[in-house]
C-alpha positions in Angstrom: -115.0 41.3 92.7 -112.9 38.2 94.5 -109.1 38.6 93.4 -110.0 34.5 91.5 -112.5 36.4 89.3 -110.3 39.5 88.7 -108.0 36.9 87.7 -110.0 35.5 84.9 -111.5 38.4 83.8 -107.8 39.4 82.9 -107.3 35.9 81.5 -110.3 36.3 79.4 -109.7 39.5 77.8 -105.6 38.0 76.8 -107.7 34.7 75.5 -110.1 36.4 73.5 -107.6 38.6 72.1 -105.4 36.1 71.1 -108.0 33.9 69.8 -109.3 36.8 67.4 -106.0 37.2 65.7 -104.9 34.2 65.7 -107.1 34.0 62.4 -104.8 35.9 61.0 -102.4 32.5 60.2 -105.7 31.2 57.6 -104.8 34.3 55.8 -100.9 34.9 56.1 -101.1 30.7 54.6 -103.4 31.7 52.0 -101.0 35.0 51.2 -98.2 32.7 51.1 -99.5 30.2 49.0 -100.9 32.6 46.2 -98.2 34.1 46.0 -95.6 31.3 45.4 -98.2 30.3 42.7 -98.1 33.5 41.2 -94.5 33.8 41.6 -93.1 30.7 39.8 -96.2 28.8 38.1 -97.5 32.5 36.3 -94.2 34.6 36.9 -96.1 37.7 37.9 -94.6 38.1 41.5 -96.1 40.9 43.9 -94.3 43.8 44.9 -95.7 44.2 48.1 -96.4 40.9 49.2 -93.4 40.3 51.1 -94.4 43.3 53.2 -98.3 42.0 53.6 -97.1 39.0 54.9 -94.4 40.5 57.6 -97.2 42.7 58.9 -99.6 40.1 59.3 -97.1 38.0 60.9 -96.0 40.7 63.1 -99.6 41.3 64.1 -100.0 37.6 64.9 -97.2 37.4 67.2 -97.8 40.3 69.1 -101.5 40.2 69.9 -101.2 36.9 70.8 -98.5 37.4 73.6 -100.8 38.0 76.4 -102.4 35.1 75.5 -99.8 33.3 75.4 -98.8 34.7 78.9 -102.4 33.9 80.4 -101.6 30.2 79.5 -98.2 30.3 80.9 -96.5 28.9 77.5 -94.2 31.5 77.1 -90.6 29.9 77.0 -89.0 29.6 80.5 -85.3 28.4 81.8 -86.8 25.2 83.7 -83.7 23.3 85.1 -83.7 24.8 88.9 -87.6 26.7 88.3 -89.5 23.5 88.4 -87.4 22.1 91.1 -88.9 25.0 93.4 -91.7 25.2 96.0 -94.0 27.6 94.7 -93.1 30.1 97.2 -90.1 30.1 96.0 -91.7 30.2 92.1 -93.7 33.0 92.7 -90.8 35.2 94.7 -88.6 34.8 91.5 -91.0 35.7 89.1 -91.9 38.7 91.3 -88.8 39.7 91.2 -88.3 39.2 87.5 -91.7 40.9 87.1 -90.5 43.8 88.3 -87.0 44.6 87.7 -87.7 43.2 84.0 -91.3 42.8 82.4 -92.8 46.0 83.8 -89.6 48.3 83.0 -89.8 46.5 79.5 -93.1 46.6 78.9 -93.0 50.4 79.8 -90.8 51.2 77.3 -93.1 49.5 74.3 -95.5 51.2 75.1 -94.6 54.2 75.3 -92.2 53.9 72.0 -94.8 52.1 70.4 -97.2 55.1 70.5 -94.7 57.6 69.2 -93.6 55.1 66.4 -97.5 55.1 65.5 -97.9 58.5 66.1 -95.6 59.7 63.8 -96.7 57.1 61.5 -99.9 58.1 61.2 -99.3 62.1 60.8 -96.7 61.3 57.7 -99.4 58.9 56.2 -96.4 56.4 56.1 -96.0 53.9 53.3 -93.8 51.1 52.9 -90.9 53.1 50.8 -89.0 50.4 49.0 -91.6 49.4 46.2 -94.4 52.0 44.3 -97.5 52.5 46.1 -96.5 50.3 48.8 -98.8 49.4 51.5 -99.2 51.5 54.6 -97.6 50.9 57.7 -99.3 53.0 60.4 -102.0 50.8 60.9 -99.3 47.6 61.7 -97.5 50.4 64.1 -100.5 50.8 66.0 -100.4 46.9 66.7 -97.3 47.5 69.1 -98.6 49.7 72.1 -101.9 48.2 71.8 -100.5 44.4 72.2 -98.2 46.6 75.0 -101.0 47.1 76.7 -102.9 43.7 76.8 -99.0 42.0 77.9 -98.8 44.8 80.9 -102.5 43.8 81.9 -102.0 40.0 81.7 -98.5 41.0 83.4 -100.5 42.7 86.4 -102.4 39.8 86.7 -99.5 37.9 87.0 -97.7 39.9 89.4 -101.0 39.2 91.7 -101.1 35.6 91.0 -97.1 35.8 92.8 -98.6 37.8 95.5 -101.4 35.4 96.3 -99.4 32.4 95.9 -96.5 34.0 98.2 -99.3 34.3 100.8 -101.0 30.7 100.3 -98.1 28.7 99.2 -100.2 28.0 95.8 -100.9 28.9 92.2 -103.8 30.4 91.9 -106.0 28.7 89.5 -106.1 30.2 85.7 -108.6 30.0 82.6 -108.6 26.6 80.9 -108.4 26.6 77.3 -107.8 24.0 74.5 -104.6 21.8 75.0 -102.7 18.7 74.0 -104.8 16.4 76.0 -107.7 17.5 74.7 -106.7 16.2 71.3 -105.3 12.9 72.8 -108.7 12.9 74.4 -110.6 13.0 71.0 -108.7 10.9 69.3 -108.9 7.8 71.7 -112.7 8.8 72.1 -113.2 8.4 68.2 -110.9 4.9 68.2 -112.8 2.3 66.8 -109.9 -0.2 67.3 -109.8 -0.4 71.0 -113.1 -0.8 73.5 -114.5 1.8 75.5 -113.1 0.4 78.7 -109.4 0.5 77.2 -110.2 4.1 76.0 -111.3 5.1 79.4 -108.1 3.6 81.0 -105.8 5.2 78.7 -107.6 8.9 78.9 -107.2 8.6 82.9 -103.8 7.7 82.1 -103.5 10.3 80.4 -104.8 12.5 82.9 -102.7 11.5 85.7 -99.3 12.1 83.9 -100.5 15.6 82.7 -101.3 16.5 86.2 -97.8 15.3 87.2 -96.4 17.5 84.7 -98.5 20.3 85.8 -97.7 20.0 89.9 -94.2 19.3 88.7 -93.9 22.3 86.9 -96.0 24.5 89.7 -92.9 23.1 92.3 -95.2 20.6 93.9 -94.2 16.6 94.6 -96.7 14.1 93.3 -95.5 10.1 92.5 -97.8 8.4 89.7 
């Protein structure tokens, strides 16, 4: 296996994780909505629904943060990063890597499986409202979301390595963004013809990729 495909094997497994829970929104909208329906249009609130909710928010946010990490969108100080060759990019964030995120990450882990641990041998149960919902399965969400970050963060740490050895970014699994959307609606345009639409989308294109070698430390002029 080529370092490129253990890349995006890694990047897969984050994707297809995040993608999978990310279902969890259609029903933590639903939850909401009934339950502001039930609460002031037929005043019969539930006890337990504030809970519900927080759990499956929880569970949203944290098994979608090595996805998130995959498609480098997690929320970075950019003022001097972009600025940076990306030798210089991937020697920070080794660092960082390191002395931060793997420490860190550690630590969820491993206090994430005695949290659910324990959870689970008590048979824990939300305490502040009768016959409230359990809570061992959400605890078993931490160390398991602990584990995809630390995977996704091993794969990162090798994308630094490789790129402090070729001076580049190694490349990283494509998935649904912003152009995309821009794409489909100019594609769908019935007020413009197609010549302007294909002008604009290559427009489109172009600036995106000077974001991206921007971002990545690289010098590109439109």
């Amino acid at each position: 296996m080529t370092v490129q495909r253990f890349l995006f094997f890694i990047d897969h497994v984050s994707t297809r994780a995040g993608k999978a829970f990310s279902w969890i929104i259609i029903l933590l909208t639903a939850a909401v909505c009934i339950e502001v329906f039930k609460r002031y249009i037929l005043n019969n609130p539930t006890a337990w629904m504030f809970d519900a909710d927080y759990f499956m928010y929880g569970t949203l946010f944290m098994m979608c943060g090595a996805y998130t990490l995959a498609q480098d969108a997690h929320v970075r100080g950019d003022f001097l990063y972009g600025s940076m060759r990306p030798r210089s990019q991937a020697f920070l964030d080794l660092i960082l890597y390191i002395v931060f995120f793997l420490p860190g990450i550690s630590a969820l882990i491993y206090a994430g499986w005695g949290f659910a641990h324990d959870s689970w041998i008590i048979g824990e149960h939300v305490n502040d409202v009768a016959d409230g919902p359990p809570v061992y399965h959400f605890k078993t969400v931490i160390p398991i979301a602990g584990a995809l970050v630390m995977l996704q963060g091993i794969a990162e740490i090798v994308r630094c390595i490789v790129c402090l050895k070729t001076g580049e970014w190694p490349a990283r699994l494509k998935d649904a963004e912003e152009i995309d959307v821009v794409e489909e609606q100019l594609a769908g345009s019935t007020y413009v013809d197609q010549a302007a639409v294909k002008e604009a989308i290559e427009k489109v294109h172009e600036i995106d990729e000077v974001a991206r070698q921007r971002g990545m430390g690289g010098e590109m002029q439109l």
